[in-house]
Each structure stands twice: as structure tokens, then as C-alpha cells.
N, C-alpha and C positions, 0 to 999 in steps of 0.2 A: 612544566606542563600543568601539575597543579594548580600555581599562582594563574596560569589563564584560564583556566575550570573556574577557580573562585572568584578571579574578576568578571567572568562572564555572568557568574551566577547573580552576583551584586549587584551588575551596572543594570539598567534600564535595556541597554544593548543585546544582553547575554537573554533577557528576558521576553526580549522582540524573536531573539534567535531560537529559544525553547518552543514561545509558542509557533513559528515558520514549522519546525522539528515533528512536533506534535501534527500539525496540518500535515505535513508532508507524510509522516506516517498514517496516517488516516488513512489519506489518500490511496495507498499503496498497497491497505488492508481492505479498500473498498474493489479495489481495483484485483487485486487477486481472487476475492470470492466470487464480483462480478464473472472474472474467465472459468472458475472451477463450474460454476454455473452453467454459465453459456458454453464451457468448451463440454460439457457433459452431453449437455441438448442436441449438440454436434453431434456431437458421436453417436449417438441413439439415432437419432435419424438418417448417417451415414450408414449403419448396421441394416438400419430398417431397409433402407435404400437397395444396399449390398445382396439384402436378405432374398429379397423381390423379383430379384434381377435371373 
């Protein structure tokens, strides 16, 4: 397991796949605060909605 950690880290290969790793994390972290966000807004206006009624 190690020796393909270090070959990955070496090669050019391992390096393409770090920065995919990196991107995909992004993504993920963009993607989460996006829904904490929007699923907040949600809910405040289902409240608001509920409240109304």
C-alpha cells in the first residue's frame, strides 16, 4: 500500500490524480454550503408559510 502512495505521488499519474482529488473536494465543499444555505432559506419560508396559514 505504501509503495503505491509513493508511486503515485512520483509519477506524473499520481499528480493528475491529486489535483482530480483536490477538484472533487472543492466541489463537494462548495456543494454543501451551497444546500446549508439554500436548505436554510427553505425552511424559513416553509415556517413563514406554516406560520400564515
Amino acid at each position: 500500500m505504501r509503495e503505491l502512495l509513493w508511486r503515485l505521488v512520483r509519477e506524473e499519474d499520481g499528480q493528475g490524480l491529486a489535483e482530480y482529488a483536490l477538484i472533487f473536494v472543492l466541489v463537494v465543499v462548495v456543494a454543501i454550503v451551497g444546500l446549508v444555505v439554500l436548505g436554510t432559506k427553505v425552511r424559513d419560508k416553509y415556517y413563514h408559510v406554516s406560520n400564515n396559514m
